[in-house]
Gaussian input, Z-matrix of N, CA and C with variables (Angstrom, degrees):
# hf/3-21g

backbone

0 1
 N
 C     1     B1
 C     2     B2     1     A1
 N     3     B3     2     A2     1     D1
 C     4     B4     3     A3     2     D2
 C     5     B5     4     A4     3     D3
 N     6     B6     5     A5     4     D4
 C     7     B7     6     A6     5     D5
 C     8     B8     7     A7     6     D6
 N     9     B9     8     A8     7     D7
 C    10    B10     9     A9     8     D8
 C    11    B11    10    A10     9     D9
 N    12    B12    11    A11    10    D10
 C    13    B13    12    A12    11    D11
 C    14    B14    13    A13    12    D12
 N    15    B15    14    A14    13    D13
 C    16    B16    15    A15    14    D14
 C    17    B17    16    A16    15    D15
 N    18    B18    17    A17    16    D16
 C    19    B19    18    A18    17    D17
 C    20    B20    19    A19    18    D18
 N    21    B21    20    A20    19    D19
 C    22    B22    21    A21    20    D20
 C    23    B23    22    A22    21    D21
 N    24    B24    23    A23    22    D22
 C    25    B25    24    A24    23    D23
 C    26    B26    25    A25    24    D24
 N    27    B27    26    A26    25    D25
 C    28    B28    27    A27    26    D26
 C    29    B29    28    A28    27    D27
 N    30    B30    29    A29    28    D28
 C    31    B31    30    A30    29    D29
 C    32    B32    31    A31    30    D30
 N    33    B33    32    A32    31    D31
 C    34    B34    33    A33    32    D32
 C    35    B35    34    A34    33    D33
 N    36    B36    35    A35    34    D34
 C    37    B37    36    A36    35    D35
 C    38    B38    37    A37    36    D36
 N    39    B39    38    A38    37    D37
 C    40    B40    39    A39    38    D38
 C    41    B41    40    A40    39    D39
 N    42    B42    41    A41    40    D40
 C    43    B43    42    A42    41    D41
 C    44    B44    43    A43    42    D42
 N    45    B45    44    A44    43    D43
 C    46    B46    45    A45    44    D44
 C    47    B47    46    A46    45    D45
 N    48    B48    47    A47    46    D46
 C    49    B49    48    A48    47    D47
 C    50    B50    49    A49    48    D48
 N    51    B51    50    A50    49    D49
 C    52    B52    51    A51    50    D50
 C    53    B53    52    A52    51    D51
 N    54    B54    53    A53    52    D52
 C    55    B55    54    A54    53    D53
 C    56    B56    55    A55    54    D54
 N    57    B57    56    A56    55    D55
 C    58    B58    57    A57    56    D56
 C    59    B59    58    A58    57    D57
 N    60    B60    59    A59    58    D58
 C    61    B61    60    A60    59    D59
 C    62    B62    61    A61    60    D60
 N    63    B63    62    A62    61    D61
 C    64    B64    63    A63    62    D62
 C    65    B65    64    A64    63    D63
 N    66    B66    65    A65    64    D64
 C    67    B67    66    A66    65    D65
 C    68    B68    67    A67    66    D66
 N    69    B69    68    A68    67    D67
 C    70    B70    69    A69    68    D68
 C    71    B71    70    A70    69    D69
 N    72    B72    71    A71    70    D70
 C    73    B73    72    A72    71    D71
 C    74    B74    73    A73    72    D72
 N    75    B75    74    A74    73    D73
 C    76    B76    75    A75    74    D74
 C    77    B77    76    A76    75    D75
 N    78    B78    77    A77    76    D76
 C    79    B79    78    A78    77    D77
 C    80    B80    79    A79    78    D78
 N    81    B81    80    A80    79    D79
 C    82    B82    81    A81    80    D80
 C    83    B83    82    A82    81    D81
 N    84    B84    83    A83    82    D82
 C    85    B85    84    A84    83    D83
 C    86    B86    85    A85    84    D84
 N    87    B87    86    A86    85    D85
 C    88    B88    87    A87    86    D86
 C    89    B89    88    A88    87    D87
 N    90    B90    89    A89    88    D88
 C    91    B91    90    A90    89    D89
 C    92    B92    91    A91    90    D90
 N    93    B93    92    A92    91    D91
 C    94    B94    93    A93    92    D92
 C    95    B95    94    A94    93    D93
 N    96    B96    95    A95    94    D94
 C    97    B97    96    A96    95    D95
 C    98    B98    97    A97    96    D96
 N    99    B99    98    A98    97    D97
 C   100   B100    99    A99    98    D98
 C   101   B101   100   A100    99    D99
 N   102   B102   101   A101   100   D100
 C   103   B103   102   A102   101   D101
 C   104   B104   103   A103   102   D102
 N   105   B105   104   A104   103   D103
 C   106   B106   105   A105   104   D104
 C   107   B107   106   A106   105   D105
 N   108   B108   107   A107   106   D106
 C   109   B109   108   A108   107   D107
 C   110   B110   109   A109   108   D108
 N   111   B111   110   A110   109   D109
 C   112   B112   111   A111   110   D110
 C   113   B113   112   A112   111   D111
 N   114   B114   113   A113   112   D112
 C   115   B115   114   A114   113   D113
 C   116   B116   115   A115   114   D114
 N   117   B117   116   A116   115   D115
 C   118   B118   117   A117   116   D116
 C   119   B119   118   A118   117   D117
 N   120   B120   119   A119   118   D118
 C   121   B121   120   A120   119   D119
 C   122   B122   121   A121   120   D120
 N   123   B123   122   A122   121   D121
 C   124   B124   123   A123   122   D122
 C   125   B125   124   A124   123   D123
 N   126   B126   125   A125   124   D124
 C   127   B127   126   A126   125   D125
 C   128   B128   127   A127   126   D126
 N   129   B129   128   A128   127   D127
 C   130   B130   129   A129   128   D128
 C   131   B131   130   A130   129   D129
 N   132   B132   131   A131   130   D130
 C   133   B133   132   A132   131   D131
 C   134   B134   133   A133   132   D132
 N   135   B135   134   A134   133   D133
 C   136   B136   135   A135   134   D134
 C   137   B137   136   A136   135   D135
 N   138   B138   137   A137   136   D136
 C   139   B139   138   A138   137   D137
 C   140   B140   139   A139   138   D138
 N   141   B141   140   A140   139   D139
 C   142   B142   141   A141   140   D140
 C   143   B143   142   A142   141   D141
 N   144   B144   143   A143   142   D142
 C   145   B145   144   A144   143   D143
 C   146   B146   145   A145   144   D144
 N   147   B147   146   A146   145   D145
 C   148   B148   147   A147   146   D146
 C   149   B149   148   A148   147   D147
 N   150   B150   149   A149   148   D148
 C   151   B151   150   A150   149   D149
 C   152   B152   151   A151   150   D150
 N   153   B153   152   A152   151   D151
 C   154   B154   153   A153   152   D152
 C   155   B155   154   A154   153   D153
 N   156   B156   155   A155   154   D154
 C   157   B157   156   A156   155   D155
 C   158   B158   157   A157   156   D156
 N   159   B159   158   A158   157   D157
 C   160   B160   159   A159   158   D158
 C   161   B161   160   A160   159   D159
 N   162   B162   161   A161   160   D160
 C   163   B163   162   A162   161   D161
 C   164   B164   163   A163   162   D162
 N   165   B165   164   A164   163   D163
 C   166   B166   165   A165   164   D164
 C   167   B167   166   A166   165   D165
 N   168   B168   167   A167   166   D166
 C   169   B169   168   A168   167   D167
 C   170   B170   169   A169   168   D168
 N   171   B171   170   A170   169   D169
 C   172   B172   171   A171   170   D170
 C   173   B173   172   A172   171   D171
 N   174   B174   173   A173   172   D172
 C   175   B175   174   A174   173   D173
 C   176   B176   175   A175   174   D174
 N   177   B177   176   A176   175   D175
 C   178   B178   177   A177   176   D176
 C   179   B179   178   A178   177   D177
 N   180   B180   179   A179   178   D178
 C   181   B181   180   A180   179   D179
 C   182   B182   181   A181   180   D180
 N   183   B183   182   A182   181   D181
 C   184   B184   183   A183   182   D182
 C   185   B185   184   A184   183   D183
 N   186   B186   185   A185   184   D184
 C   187   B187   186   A186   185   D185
 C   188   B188   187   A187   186   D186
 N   189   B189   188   A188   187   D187
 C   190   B190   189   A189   188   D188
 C   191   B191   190   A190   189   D189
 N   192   B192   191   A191   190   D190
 C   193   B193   192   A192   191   D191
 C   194   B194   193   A193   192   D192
 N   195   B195   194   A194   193   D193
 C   196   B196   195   A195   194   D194
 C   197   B197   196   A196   195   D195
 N   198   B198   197   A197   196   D196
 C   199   B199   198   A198   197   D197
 C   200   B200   199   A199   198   D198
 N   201   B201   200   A200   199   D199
 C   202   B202   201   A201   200   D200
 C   203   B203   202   A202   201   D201
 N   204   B204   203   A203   202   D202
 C   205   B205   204   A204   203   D203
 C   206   B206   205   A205   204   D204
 N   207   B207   206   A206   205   D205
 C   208   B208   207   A207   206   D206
 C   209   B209   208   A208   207   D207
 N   210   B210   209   A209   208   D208
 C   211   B211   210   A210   209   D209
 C   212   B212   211   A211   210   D210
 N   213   B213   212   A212   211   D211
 C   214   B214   213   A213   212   D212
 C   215   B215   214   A214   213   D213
 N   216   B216   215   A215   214   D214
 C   217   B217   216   A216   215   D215
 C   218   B218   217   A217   216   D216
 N   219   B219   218   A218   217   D217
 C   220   B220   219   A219   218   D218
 C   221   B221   220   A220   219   D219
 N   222   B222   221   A221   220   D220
 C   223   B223   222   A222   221   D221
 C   224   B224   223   A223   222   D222
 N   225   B225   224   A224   223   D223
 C   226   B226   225   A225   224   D224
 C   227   B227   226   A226   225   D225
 N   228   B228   227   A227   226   D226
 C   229   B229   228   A228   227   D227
 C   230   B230   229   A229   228   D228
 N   231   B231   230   A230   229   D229
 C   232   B232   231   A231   230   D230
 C   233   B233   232   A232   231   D231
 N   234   B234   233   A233   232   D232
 C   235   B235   234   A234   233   D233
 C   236   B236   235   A235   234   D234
 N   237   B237   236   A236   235   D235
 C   238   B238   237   A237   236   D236
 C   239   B239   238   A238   237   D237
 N   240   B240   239   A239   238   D238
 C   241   B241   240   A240   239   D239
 C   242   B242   241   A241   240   D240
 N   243   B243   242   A242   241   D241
 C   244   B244   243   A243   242   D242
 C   245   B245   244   A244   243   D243
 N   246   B246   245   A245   244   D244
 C   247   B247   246   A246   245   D245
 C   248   B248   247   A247   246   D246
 N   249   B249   248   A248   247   D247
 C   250   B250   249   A249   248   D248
 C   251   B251   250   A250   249   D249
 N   252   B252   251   A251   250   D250
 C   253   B253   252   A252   251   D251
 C   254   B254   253   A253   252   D252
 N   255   B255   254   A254   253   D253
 C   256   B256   255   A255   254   D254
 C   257   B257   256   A256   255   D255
 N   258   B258   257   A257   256   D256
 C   259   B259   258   A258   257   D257
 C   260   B260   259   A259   258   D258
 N   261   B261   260   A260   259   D259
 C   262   B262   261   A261   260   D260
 C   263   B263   262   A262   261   D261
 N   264   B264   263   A263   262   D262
 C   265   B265   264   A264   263   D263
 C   266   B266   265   A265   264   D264
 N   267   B267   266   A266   265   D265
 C   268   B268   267   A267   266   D266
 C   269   B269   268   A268   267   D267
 N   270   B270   269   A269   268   D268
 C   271   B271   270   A270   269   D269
 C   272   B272   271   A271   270   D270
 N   273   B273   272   A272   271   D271
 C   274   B274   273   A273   272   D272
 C   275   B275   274   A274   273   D273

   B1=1.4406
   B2=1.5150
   B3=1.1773
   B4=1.8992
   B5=1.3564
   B6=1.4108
   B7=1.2641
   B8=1.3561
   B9=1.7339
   B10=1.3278
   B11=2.1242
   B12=1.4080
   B13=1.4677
   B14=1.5088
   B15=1.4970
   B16=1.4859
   B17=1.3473
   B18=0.9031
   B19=1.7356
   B20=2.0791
   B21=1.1983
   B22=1.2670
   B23=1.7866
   B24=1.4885
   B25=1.5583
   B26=1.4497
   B27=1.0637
   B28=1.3589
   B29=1.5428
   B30=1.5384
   B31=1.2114
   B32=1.8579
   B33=1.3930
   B34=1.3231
   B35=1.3935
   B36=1.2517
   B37=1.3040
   B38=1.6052
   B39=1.0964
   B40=1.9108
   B41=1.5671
   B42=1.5401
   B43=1.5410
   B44=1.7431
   B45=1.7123
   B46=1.0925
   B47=1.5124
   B48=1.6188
   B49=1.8631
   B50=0.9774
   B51=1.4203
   B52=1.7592
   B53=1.8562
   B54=1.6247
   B55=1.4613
   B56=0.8961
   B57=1.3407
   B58=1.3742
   B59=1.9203
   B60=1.6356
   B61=1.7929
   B62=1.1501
   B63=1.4423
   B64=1.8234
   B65=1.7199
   B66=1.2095
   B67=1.8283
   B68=1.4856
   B69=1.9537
   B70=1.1634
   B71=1.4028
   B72=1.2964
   B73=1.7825
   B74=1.9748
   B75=1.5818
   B76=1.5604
   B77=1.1302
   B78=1.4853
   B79=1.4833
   B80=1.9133
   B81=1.3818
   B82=1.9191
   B83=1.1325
   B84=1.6973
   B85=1.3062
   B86=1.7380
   B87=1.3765
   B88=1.1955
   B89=1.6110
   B90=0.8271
   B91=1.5005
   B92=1.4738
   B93=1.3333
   B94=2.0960
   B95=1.6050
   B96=1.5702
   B97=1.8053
   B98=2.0321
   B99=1.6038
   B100=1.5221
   B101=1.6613
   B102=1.9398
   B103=1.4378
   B104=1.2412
   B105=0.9069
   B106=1.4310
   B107=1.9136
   B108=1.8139
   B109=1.2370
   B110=1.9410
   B111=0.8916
   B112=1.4838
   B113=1.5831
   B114=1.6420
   B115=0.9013
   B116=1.9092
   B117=1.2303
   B118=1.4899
   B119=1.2249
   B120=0.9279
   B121=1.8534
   B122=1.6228
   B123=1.1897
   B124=0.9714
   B125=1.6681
   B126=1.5225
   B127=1.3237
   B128=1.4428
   B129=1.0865
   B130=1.5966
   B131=1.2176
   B132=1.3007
   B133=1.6089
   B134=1.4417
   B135=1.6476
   B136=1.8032
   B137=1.1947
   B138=1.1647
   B139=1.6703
   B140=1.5581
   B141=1.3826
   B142=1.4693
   B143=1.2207
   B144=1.3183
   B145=1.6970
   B146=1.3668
   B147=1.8298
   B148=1.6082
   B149=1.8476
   B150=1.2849
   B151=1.4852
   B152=1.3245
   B153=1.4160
   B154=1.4513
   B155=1.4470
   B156=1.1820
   B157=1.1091
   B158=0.9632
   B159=1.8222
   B160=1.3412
   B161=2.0969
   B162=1.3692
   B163=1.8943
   B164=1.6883
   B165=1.6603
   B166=1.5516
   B167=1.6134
   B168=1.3562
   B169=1.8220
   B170=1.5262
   B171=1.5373
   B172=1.3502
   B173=1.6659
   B174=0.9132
   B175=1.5344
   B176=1.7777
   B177=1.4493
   B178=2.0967
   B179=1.0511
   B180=1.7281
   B181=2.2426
   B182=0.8522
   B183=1.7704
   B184=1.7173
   B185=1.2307
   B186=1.0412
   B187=1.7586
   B188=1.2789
   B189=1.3288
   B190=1.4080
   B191=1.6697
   B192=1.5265
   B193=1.6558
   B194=2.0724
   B195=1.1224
   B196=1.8157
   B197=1.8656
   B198=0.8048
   B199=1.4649
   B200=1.3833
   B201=1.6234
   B202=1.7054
   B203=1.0408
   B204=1.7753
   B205=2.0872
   B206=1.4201
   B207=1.3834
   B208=0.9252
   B209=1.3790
   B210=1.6199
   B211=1.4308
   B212=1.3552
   B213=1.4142
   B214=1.5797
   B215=1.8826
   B216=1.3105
   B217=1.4474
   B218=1.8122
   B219=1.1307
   B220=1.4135
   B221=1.9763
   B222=1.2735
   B223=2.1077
   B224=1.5198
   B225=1.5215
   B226=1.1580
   B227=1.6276
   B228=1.6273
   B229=1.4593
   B230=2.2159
   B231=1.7312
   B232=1.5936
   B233=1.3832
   B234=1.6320
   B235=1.3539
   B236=1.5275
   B237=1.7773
   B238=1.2186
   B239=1.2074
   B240=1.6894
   B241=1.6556
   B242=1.4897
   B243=1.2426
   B244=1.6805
   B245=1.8905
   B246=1.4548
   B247=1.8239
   B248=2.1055
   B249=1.0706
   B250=1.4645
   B251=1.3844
   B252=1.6226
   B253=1.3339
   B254=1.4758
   B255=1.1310
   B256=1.4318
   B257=1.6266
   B258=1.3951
   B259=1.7836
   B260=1.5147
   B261=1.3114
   B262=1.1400
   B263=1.8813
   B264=1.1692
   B265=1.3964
   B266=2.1703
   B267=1.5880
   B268=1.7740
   B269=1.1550
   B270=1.3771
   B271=1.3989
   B272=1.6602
   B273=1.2332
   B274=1.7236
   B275=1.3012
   A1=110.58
   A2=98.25
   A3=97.82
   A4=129.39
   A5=120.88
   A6=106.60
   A7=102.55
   A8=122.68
   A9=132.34
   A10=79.85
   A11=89.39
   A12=108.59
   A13=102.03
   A14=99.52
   A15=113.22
   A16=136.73
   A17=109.97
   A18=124.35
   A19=117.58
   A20=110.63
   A21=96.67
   A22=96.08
   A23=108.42
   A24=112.25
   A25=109.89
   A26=140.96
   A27=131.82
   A28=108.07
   A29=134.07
   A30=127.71
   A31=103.40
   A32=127.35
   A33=139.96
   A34=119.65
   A35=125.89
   A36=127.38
   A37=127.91
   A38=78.66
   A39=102.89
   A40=99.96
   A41=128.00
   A42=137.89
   A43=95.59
   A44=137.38
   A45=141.27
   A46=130.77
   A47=108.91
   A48=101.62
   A49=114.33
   A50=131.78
   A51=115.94
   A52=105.54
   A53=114.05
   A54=129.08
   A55=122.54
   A56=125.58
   A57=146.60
   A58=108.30
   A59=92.75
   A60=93.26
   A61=123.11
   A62=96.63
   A63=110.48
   A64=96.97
   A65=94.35
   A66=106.02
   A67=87.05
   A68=128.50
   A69=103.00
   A70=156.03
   A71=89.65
   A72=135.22
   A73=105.30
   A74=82.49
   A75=76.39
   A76=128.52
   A77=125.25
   A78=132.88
   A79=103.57
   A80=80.01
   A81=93.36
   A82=105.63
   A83=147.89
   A84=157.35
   A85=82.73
   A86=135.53
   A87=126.45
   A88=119.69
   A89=110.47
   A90=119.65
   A91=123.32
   A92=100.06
   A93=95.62
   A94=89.04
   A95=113.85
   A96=126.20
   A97=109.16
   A98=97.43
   A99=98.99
   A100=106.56
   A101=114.29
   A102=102.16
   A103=112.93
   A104=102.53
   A105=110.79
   A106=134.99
   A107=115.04
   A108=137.55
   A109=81.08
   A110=134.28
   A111=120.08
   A112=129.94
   A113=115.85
   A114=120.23
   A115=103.60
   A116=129.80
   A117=118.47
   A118=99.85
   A119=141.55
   A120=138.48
   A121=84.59
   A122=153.91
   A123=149.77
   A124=115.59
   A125=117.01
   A126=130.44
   A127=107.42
   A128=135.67
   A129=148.95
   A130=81.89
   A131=128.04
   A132=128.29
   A133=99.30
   A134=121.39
   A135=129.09
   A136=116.94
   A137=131.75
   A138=134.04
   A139=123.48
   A140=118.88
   A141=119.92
   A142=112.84
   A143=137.92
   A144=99.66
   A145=101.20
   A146=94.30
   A147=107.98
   A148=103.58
   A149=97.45
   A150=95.37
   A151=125.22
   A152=125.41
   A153=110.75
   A154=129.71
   A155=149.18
   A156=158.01
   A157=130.74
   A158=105.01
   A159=115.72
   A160=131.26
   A161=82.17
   A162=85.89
   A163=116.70
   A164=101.31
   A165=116.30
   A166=87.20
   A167=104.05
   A168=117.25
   A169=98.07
   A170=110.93
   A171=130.99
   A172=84.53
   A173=148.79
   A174=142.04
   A175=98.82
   A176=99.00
   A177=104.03
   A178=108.76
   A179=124.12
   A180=101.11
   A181=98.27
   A182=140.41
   A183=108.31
   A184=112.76
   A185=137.20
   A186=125.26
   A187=119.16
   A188=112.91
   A189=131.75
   A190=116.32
   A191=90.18
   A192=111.85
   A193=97.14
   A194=103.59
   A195=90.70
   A196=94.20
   A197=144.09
   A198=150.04
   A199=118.07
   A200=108.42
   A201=121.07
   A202=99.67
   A203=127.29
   A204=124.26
   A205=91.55
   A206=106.18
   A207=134.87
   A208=128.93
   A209=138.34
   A210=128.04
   A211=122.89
   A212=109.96
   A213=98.41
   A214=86.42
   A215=124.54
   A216=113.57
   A217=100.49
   A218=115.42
   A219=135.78
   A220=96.71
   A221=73.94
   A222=108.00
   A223=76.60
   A224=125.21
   A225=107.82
   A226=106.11
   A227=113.05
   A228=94.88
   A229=118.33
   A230=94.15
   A231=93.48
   A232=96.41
   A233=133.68
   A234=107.91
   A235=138.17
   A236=102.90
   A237=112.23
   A238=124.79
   A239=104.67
   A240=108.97
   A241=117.42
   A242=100.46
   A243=130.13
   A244=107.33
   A245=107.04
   A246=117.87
   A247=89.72
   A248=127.65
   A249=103.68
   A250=125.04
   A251=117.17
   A252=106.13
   A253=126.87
   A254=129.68
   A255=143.04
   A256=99.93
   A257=119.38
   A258=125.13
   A259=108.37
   A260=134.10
   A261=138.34
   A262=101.57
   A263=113.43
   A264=126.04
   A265=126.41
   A266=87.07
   A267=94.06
   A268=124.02
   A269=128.56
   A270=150.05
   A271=95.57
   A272=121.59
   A273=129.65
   A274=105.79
   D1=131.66
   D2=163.65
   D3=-54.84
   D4=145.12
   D5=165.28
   D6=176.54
   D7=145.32
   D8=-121.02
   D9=-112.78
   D10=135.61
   D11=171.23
   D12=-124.57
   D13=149.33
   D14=160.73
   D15=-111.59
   D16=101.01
   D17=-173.59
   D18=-71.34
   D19=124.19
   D20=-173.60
   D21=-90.95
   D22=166.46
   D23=163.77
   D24=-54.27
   D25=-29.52
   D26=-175.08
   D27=-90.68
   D28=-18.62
   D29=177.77
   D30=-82.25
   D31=-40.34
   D32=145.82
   D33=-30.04
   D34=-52.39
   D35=151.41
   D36=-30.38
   D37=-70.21
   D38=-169.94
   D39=-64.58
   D40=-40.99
   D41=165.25
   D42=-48.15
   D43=-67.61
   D44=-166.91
   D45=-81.82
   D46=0.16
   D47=-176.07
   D48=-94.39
   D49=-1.84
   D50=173.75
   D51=-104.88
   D52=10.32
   D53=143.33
   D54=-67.70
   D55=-59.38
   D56=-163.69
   D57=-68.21
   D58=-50.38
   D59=163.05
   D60=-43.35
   D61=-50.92
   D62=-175.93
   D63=-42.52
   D64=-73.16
   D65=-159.17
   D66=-41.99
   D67=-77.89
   D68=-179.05
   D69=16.60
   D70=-86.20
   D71=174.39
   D72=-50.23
   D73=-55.13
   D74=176.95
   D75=-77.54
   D76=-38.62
   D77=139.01
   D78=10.39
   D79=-98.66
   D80=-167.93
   D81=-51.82
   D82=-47.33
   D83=-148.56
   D84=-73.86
   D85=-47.07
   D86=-175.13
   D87=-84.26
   D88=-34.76
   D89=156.03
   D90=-57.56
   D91=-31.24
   D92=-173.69
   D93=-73.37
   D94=-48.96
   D95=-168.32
   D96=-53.01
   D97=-34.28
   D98=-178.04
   D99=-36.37
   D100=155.31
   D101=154.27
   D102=-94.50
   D103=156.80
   D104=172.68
   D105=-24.84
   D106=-53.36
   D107=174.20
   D108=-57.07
   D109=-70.50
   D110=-168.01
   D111=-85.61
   D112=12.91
   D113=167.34
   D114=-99.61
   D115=-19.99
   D116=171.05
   D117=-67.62
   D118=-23.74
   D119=-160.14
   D120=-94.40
   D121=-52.81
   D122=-159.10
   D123=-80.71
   D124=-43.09
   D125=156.11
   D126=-44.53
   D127=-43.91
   D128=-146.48
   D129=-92.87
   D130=-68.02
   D131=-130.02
   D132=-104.55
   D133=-35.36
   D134=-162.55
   D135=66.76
   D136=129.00
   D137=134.96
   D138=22.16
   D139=135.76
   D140=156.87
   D141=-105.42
   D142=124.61
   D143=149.53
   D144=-94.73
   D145=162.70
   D146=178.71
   D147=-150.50
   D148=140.40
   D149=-159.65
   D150=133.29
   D151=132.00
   D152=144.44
   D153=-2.40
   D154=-56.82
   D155=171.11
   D156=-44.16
   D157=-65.09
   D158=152.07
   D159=-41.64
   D160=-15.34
   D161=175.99
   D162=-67.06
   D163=-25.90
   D164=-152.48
   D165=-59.76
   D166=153.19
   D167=174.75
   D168=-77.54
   D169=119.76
   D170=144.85
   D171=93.31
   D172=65.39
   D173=-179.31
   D174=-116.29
   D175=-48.47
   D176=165.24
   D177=-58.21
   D178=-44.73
   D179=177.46
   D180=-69.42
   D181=-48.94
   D182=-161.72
   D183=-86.57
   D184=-6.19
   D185=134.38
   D186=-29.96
   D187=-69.67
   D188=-160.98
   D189=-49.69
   D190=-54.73
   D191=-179.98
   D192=-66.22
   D193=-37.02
   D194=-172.62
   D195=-102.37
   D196=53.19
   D197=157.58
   D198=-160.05
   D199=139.31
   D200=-154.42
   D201=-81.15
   D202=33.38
   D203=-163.40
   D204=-153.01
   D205=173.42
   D206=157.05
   D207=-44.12
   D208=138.95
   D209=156.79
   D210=-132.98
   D211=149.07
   D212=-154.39
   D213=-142.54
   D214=143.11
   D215=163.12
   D216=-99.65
   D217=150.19
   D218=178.28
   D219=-77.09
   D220=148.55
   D221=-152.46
   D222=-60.48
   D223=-46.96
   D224=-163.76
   D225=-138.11
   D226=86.69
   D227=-145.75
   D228=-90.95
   D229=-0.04
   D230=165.93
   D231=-86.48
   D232=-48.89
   D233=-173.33
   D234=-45.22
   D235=-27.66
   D236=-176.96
   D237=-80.67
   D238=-6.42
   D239=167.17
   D240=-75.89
   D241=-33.16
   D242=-177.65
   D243=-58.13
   D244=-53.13
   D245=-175.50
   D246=-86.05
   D247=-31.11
   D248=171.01
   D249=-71.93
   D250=-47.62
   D251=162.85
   D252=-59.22
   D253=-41.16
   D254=154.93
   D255=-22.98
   D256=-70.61
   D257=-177.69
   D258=-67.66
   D259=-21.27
   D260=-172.70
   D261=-84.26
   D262=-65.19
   D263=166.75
   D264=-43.51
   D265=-42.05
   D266=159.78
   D267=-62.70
   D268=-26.16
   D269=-162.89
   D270=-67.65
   D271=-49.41
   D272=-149.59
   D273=-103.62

């Protein structure tokens, strides 16, 4: 049967920080691996997120604060998953 629960931001939390590490973690682990010719473009320019993910509250500062760049969430960041697969899929 259905039936409506209430979740506080801090029980949501505690459900999302050993995710959120992950993403972290992977963050830098992909950034240390970048080469170089595409890590100045990335220093210069920073990070998008796009996605679900990117919606979570405060997920761009703690990026931001643990990565040597910029972070920015995309203006519209489920649509932009939506127009990449869309361009990825026209391709074939």
């Amino acid at each position: 049967l259905q039936k409506t629960q209430t979740l506080t931001s801090a029980e949501v939390e505690d459900a999302l920080i050993e995710s959120v590490k992950l993403i972290v973690q992977s963050a830098k682990d992909v950034l240390e691996k970048t080469p170089p010719e595409l890590s100045a473009d990335i220093i210069d320019r920073g990070v998008f997120l796009t996605g679900g993910g990117a919606l979570l509250h405060g997920l761009d500062q703690l990026l931001a604060q643990a990565l040597p760049v910029p972070v920015f969430v995309a203006e519209d960041p489920l649509g932009c998953v939506g127009r990449g697969t869309q361009m990825l899929l026209s391709r074939n």
